[in-house]
BALOBA-1460 file (C-alpha; in Angstrom, 3 decimals):
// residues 338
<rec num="1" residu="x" x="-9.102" y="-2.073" z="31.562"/>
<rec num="2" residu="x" x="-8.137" y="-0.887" z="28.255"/>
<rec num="3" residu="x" x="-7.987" y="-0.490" z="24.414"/>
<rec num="4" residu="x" x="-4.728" y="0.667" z="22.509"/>
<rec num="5" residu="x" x="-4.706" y="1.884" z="19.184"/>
<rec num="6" residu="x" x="-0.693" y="3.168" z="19.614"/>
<rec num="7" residu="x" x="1.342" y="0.670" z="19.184"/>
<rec num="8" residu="x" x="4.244" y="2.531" z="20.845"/>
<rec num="9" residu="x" x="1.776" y="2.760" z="24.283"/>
<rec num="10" residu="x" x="0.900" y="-0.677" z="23.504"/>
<rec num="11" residu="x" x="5.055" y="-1.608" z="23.907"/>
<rec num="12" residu="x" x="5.590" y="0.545" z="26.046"/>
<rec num="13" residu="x" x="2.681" y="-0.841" z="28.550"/>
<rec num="14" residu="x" x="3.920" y="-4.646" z="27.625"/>
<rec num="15" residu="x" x="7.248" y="-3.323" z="28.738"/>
<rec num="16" residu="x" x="5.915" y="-2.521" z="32.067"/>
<rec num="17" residu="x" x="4.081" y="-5.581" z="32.790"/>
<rec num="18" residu="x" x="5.574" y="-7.491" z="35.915"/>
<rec num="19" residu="x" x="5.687" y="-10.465" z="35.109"/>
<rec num="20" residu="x" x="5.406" y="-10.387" z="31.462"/>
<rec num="21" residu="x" x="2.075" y="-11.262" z="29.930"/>
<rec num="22" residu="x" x="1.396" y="-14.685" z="27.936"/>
<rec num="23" residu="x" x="-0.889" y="-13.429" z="25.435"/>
<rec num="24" residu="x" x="-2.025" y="-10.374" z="23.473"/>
<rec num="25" residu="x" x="-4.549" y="-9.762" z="20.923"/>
<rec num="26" residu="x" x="-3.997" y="-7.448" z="17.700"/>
<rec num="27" residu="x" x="-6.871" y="-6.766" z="15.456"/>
<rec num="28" residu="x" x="-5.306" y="-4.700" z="12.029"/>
<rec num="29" residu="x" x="-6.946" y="-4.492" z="8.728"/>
<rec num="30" residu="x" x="-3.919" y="-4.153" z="7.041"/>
<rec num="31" residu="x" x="-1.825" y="-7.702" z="6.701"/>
<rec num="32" residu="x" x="2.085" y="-6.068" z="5.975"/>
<rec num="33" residu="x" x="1.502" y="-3.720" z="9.244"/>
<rec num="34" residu="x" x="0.645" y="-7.571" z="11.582"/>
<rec num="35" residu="x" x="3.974" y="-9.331" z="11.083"/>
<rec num="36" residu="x" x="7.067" y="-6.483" z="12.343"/>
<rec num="37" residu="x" x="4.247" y="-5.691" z="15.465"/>
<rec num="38" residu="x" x="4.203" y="-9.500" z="16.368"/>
<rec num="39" residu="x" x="8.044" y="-9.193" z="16.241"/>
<rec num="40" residu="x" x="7.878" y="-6.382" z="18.669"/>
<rec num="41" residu="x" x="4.989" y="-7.859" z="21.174"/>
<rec num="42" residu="x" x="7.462" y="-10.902" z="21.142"/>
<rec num="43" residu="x" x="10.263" y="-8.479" z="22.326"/>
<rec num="44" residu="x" x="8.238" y="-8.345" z="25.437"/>
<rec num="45" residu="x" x="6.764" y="-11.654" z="25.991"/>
<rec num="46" residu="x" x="9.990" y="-13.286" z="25.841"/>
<rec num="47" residu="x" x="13.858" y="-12.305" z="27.013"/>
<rec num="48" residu="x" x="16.447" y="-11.995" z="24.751"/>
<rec num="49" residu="x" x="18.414" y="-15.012" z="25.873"/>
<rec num="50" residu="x" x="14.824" y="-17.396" z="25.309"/>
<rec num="51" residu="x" x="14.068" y="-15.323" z="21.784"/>
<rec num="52" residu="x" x="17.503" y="-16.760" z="20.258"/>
<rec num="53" residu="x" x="16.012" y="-20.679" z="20.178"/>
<rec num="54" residu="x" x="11.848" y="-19.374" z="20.271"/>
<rec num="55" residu="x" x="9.778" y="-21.704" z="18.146"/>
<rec num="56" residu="x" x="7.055" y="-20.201" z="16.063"/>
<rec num="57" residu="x" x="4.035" y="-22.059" z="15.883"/>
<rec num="58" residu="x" x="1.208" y="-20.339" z="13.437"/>
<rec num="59" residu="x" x="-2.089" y="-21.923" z="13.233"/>
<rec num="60" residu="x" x="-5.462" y="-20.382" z="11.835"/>
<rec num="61" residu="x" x="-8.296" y="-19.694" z="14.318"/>
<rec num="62" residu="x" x="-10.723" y="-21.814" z="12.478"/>
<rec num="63" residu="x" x="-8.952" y="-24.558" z="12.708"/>
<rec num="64" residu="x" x="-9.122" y="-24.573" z="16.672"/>
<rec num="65" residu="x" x="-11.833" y="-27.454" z="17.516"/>
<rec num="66" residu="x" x="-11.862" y="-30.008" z="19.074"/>
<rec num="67" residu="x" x="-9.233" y="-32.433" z="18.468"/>
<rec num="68" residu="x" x="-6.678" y="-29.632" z="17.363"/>
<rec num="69" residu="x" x="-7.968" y="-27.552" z="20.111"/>
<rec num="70" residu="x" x="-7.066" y="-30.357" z="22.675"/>
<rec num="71" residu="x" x="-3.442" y="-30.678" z="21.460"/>
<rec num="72" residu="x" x="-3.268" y="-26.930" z="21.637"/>
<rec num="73" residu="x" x="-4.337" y="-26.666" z="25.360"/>
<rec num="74" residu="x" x="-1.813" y="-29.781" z="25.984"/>
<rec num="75" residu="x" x="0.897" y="-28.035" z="24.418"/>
<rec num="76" residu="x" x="0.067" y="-24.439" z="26.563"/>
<rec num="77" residu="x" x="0.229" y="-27.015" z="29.544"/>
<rec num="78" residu="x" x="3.284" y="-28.525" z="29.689"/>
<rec num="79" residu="x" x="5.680" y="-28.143" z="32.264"/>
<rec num="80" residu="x" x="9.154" y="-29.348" z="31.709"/>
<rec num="81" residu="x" x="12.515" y="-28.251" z="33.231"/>
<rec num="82" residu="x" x="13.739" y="-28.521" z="29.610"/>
<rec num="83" residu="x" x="10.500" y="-27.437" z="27.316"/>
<rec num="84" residu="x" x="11.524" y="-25.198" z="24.582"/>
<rec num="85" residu="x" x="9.990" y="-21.656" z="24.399"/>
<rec num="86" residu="x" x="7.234" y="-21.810" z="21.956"/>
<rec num="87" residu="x" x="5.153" y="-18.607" z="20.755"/>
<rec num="88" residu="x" x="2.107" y="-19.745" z="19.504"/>
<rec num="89" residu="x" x="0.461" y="-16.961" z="16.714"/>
<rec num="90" residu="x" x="-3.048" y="-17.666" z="16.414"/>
<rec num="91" residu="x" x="-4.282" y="-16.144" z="13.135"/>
<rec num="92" residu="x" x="-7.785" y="-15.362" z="11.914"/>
<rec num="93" residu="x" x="-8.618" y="-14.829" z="15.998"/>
<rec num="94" residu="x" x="-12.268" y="-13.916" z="15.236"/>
<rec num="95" residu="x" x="-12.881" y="-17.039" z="13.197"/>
<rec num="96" residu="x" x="-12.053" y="-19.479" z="16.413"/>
<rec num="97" residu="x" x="-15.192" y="-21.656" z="16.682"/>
<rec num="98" residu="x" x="-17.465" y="-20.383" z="19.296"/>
<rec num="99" residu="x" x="-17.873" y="-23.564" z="21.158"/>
<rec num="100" residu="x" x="-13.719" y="-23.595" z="21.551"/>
<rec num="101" residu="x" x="-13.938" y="-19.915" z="23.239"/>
<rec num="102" residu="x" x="-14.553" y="-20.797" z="26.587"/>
<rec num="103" residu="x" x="-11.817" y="-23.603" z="27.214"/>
<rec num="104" residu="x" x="-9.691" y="-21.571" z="25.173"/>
<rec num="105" residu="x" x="-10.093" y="-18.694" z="27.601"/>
<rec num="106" residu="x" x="-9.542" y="-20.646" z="30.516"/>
<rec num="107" residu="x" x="-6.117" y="-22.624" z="29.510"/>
<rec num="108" residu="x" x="-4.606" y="-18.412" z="28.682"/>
<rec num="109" residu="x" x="-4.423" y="-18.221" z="32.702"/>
<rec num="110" residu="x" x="-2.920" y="-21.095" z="32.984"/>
<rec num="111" residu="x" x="-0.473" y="-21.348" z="30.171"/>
<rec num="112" residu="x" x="3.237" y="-22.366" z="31.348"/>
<rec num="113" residu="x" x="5.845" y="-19.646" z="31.290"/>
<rec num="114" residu="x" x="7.540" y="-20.876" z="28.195"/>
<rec num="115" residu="x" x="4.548" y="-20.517" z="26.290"/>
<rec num="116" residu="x" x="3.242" y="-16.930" z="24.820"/>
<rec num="117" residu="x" x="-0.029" y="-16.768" z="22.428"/>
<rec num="118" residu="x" x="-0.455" y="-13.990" z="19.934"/>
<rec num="119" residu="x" x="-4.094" y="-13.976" z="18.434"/>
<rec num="120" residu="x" x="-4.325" y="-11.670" z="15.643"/>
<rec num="121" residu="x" x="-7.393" y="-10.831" z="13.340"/>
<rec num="122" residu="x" x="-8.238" y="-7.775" z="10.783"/>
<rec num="123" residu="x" x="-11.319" y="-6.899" z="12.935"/>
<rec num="124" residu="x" x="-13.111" y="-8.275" z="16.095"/>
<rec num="125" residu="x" x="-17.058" y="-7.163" z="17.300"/>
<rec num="126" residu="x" x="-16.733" y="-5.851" z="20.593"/>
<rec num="127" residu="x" x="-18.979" y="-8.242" z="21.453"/>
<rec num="128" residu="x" x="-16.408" y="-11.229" z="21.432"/>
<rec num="129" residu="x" x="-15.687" y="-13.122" z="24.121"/>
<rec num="130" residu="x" x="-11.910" y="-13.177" z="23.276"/>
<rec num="131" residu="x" x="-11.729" y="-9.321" z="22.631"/>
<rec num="132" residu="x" x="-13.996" y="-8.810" z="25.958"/>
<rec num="133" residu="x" x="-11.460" y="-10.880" z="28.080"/>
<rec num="134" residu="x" x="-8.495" y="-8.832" z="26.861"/>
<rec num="135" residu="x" x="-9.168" y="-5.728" z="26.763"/>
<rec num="136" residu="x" x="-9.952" y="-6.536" z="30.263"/>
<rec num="137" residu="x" x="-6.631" y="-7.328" z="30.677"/>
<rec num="138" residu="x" x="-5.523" y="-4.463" z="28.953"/>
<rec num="139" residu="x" x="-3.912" y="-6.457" z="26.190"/>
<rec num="140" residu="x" x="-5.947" y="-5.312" z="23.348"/>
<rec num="141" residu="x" x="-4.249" y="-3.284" z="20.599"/>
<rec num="142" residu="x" x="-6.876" y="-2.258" z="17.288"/>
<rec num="143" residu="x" x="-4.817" y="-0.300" z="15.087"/>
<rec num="144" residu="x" x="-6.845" y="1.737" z="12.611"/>
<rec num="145" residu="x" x="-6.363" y="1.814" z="9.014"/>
<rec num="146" residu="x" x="-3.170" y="4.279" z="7.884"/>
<rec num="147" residu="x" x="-4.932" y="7.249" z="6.307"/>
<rec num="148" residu="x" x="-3.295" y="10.984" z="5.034"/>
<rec num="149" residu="x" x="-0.147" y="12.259" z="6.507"/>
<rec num="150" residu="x" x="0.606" y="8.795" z="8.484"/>
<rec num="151" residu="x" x="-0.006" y="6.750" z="5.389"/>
<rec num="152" residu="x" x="2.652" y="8.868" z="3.838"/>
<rec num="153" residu="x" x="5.275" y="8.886" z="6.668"/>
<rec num="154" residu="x" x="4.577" y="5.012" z="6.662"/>
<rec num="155" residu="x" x="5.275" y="4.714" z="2.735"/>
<rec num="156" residu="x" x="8.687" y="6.732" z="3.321"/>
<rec num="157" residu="x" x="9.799" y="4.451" z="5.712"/>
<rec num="158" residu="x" x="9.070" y="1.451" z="3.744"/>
<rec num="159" residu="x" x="10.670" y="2.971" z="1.005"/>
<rec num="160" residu="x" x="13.811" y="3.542" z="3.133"/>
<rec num="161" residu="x" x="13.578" y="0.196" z="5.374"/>
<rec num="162" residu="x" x="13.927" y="-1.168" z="0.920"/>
<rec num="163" residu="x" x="16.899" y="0.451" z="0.386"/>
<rec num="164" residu="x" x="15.581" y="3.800" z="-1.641"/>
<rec num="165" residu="x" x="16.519" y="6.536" z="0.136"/>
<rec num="166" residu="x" x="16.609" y="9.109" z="-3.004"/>
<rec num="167" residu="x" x="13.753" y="10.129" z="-3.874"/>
<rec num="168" residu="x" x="11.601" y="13.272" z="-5.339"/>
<rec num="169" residu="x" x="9.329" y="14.577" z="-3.318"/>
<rec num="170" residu="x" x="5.849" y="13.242" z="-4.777"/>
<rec num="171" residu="x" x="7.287" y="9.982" z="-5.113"/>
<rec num="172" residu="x" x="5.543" y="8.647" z="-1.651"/>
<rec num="173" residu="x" x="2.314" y="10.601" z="-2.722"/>
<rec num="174" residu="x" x="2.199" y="9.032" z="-6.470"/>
<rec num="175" residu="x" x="3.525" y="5.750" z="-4.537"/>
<rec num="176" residu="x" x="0.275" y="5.842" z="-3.020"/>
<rec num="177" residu="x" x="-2.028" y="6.693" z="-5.455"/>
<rec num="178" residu="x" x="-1.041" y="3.440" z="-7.690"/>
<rec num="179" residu="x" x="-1.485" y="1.546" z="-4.451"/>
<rec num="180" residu="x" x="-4.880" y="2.900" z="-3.558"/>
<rec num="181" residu="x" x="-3.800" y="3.968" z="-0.211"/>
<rec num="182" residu="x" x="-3.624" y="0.155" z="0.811"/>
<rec num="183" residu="x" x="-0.633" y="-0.109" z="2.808"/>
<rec num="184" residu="x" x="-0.612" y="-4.011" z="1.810"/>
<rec num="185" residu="x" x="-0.816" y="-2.932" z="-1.954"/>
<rec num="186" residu="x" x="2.543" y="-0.589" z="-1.216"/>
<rec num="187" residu="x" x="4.563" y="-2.430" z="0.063"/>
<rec num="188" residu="x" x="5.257" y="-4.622" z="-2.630"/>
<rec num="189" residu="x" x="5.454" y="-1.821" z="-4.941"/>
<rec num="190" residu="x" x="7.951" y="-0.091" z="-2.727"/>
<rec num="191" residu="x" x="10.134" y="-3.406" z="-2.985"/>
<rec num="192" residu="x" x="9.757" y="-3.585" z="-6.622"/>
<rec num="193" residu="x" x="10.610" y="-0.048" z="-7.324"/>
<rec num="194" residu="x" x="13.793" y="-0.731" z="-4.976"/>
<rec num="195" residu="x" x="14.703" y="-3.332" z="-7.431"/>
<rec num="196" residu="x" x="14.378" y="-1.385" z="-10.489"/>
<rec num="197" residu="x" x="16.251" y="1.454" z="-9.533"/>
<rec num="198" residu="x" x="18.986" y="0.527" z="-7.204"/>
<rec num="199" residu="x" x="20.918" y="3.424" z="-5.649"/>
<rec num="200" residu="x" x="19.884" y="5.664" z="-8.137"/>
<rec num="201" residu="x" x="17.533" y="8.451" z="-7.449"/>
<rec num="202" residu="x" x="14.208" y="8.046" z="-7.641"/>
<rec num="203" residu="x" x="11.951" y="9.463" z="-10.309"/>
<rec num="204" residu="x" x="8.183" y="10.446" z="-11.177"/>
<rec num="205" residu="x" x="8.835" y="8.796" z="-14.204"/>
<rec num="206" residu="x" x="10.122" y="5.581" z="-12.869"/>
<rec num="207" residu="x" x="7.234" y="5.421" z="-11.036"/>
<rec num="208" residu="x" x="4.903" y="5.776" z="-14.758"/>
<rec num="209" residu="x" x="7.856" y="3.059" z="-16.666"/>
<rec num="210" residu="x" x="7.368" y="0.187" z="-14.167"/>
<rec num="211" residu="x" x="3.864" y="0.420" z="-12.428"/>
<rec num="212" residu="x" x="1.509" y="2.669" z="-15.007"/>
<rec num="213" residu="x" x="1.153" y="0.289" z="-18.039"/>
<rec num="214" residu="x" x="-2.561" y="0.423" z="-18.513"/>
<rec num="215" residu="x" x="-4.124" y="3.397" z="-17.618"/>
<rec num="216" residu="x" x="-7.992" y="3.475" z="-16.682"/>
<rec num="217" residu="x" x="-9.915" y="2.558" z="-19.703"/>
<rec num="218" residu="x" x="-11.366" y="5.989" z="-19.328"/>
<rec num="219" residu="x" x="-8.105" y="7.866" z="-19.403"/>
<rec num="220" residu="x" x="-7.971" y="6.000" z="-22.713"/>
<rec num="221" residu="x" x="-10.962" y="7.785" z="-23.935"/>
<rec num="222" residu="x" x="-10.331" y="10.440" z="-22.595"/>
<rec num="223" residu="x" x="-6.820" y="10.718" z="-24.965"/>
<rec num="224" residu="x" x="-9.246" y="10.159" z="-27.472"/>
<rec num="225" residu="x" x="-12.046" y="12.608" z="-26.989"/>
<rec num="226" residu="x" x="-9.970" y="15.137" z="-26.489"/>
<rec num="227" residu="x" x="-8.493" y="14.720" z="-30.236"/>
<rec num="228" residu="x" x="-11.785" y="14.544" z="-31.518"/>
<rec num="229" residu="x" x="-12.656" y="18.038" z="-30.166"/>
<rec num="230" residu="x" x="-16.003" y="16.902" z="-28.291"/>
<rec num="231" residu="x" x="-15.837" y="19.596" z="-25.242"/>
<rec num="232" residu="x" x="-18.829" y="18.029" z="-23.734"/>
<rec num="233" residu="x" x="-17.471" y="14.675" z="-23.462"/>
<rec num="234" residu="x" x="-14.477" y="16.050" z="-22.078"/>
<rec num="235" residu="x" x="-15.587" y="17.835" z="-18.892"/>
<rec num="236" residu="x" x="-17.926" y="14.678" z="-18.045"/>
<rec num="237" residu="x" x="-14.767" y="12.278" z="-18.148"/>
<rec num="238" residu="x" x="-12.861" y="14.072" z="-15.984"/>
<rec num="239" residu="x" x="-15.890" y="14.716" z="-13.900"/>
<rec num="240" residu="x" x="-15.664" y="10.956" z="-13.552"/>
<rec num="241" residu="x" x="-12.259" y="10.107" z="-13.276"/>
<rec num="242" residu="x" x="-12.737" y="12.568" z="-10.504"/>
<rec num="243" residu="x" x="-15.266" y="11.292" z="-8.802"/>
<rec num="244" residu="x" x="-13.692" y="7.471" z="-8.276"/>
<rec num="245" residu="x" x="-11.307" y="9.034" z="-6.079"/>
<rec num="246" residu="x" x="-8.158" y="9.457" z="-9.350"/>
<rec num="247" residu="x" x="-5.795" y="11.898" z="-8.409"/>
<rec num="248" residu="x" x="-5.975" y="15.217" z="-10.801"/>
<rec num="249" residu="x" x="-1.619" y="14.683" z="-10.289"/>
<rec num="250" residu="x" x="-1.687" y="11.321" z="-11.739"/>
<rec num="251" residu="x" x="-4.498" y="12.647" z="-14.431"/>
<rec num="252" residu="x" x="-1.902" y="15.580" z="-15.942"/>
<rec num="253" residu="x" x="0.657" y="12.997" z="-15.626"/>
<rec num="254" residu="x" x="-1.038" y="10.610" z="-17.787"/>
<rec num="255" residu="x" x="-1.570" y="13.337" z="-20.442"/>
<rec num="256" residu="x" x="2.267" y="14.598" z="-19.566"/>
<rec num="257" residu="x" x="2.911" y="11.134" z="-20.805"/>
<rec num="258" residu="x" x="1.107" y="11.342" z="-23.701"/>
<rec num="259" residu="x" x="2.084" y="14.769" z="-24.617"/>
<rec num="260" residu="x" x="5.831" y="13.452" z="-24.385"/>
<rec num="261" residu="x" x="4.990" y="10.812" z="-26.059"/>
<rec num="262" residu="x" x="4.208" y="13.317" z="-28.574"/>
<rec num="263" residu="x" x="6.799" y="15.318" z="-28.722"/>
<rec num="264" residu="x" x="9.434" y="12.420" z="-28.798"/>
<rec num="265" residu="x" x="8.436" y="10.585" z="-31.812"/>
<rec num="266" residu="x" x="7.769" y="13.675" z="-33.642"/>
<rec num="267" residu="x" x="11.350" y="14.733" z="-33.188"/>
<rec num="268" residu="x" x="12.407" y="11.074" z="-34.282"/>
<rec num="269" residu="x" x="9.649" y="11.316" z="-37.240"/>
<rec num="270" residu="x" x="11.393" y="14.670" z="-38.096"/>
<rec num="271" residu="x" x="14.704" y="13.517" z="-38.215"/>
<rec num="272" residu="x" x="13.832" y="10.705" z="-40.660"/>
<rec num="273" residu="x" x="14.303" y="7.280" z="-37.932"/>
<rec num="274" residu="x" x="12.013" y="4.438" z="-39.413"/>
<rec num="275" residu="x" x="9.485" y="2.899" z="-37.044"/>
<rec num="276" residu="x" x="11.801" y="0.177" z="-36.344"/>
<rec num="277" residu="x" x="14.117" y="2.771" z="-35.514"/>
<rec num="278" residu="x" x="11.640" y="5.022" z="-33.198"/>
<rec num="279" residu="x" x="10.140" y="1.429" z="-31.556"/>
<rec num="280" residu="x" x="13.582" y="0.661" z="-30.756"/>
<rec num="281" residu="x" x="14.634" y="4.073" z="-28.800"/>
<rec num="282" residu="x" x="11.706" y="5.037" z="-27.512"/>
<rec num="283" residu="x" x="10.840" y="1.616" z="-26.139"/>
<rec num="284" residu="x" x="6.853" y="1.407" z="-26.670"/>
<rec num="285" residu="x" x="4.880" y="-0.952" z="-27.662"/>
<rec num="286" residu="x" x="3.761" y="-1.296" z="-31.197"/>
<rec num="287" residu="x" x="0.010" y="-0.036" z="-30.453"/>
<rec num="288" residu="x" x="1.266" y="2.726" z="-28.856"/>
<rec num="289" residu="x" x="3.318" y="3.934" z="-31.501"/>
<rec num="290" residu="x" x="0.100" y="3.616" z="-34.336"/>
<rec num="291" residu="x" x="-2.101" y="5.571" z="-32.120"/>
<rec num="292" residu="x" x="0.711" y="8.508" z="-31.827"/>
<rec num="293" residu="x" x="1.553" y="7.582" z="-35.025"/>
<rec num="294" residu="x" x="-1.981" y="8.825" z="-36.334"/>
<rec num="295" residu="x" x="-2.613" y="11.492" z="-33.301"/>
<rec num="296" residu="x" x="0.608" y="13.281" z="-34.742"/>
<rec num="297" residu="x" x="-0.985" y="14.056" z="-37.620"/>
<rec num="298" residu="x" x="-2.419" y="16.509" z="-36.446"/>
<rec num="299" residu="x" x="-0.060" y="18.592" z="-34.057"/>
<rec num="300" residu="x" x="2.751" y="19.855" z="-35.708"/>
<rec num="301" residu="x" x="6.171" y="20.820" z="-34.394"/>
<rec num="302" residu="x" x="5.192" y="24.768" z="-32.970"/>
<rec num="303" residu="x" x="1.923" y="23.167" z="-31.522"/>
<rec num="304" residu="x" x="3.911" y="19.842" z="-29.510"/>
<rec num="305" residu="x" x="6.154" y="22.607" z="-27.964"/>
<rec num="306" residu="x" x="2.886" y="24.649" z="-27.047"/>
<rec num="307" residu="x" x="1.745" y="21.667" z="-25.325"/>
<rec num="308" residu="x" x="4.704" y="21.027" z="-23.015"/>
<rec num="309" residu="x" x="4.458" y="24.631" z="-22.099"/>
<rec num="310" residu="x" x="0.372" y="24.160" z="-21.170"/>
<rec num="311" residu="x" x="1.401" y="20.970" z="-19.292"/>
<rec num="312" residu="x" x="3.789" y="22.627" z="-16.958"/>
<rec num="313" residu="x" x="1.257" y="25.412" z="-16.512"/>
<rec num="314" residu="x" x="-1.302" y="22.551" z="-15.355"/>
<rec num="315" residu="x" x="1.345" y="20.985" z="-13.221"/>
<rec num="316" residu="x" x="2.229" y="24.234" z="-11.348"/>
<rec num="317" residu="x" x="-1.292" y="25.567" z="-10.922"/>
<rec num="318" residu="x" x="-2.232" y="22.065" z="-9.299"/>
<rec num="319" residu="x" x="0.273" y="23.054" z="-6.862"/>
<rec num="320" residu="x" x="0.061" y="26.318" z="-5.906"/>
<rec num="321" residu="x" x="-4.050" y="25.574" z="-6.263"/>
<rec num="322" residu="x" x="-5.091" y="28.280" z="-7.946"/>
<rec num="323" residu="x" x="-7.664" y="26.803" z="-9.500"/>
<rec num="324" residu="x" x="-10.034" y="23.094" z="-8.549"/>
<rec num="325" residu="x" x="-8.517" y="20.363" z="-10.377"/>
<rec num="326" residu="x" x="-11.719" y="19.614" z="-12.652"/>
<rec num="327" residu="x" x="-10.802" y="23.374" z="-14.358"/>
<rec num="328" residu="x" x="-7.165" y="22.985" z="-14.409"/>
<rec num="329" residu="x" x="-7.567" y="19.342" z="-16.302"/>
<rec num="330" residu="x" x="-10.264" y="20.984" z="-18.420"/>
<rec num="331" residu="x" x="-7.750" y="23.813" z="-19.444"/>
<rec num="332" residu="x" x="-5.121" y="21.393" z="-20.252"/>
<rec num="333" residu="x" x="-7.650" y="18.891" z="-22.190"/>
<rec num="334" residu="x" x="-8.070" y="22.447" z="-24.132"/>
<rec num="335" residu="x" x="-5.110" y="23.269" z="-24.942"/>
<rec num="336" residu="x" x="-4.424" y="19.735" z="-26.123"/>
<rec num="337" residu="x" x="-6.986" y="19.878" z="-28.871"/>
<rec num="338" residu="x" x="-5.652" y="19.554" z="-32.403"/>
């Protein structure tokens, strides 16, 4: 009797199985992790030869009663010299109607070697009768939730498994940070960002141009309390910001972006370019534009090159540590003043 939460040992016991089990049960909170570990767990239910013409039937545990529950036990049954292989994956395990557990249970002993039966579910009480039975069996897997340096080697490889395989370093790290460490939230983004960039190399910026287009309605005010001076207001926003888990990295590179933002229509502004002109080449939106517009006003060119300098200083002592994040942002927000 057993529990896995390793897939590998999970495989690697299936693997060892003589003859090969007709049913295993995966409980996983996280939906894009389910599907490739079904693929594997089939790897081992089935040979290669049966895989090549397997039929995939999915059904929804709920839905398991009574007269769809009788067709499913028929179909687990039958015995034919000719019967294709059939996997059934039986979604939503933990939702299968109590009164269909215990025929249910019964027909997985007796299921006919061209049949296989996945159950999967995001979580299962221990108390279940379908959970008890397997783990029994040893053909429980409960993977836990992807968290710190896993989460991260798991976001590299499903950068590289997208086709971006340049990429600087705190890419993965700022990858996860605009998924909120929800594998099911990154993967999508690490497909999107594979689209946008192609084989080029991978950027912190990219990252900011195609996923970052509305900040935190409090990074907003914070742009804006910082302008007006109010120190006060200041250290509680970031305080804040803080506290709901935003990452001090993604903090200085929201006020690296508007600090550049800065710094690049200024230049434009200098050199005479209309606002059709600057709109055009720097690519923001018209709101954006008025609100630099008017911020400008108020740093001139010695004190925009002052604040890329105190940005980089931010950046680096966020790295090296030196100091907690709430006083590095707070030395930044100060040096940003007008």
């Amino acid at each position: 009797m057993a529990k896995f939460d390793s897939a590998k040992k999970f495989l690697s016991h299936l693997k060892e199985q003589t003859p090969s089990p007709r049913y295993a049960l995966l409980s996983c909170g996280e939906h894009v992790r389910i599907d490739p570990l079904v693929r594997e767990i089939t790897k081992h239910l089935f040979p290669s030869d049966i895989r090549k013409s397997l039929e995939t039937v999915r059904m929804r545990g709920k839905d398991l009663k009574q007269r769809e529950l009788v067709r499913f036990l028929d179909d687990t049954k039958a015995l034919s010299l000719f019967a294709q292989a059939r996997l059934f994956w039986i979604r939503d395990a933990d939702q299968i109607p109590a009164a269909s557990l215990d025929d249910l249970l019964s027909a997985l002993h007796t299921c006919s070697p061209e049949i296989a039966i996945v159950f999967t579910c995001n979580k299962i009480p221990a108390t279940h009768k379908l959970r008890k039975m397997l783990q029994k069996d040893s053909l429980f897997l409960e993977l836990k939730p992807l968290e710190g340096a896993d989460l991260k080697r798991w976001t590299i490889a499903r950068l590289r498994a997208a086709g971006v395989t340049r990429f600087e370093t705190r890419v993965p790290e700022l990858l996860m940070e605009i998924g909120d460490h929800s594998p099911d939230r990154i993967a999508p983004l690490a497909e999107h960002i594979a689209l946008y960039a192609g084989d080029a190399l991978i950027e912190e910026k990219h990252l900011f141009e195609v996923f970052i287009t509305h900040p935190h309605p409090n990074e907003f005010t914070l742009i804006d309390v910082i302008a007006r001076k109010d120190v006060a207001q200041v250290e509680k926003l970031i305080q804040e910001l803080l506290s709901t888990g935003k990452s001090p990295f993604l903090l200085v590179s929201m006020l690296g972006r508007t600090i550049a933002n800065y710094i690049a229509l200024g230049t434009l502004q200098d050199e005479g370019k209309s606002p059709t002109q600057i709109q055009t080449q720097l690519g923001l939106k018209p709101w954006v534009i008025k609100k630099t517009t008017e911020a400008l006003r108020h740093y001139p060119k010695w004190k925009r090159e002052k604040l890329m300098y105190a940005l980089l200083k931010a950046d680096g002592k966020l790295k090296n540590k030196s100091l907690g994040p709430a006083a590095i942002l707070s030395e930044l927000a100060y040096e940003m003043r007008p």
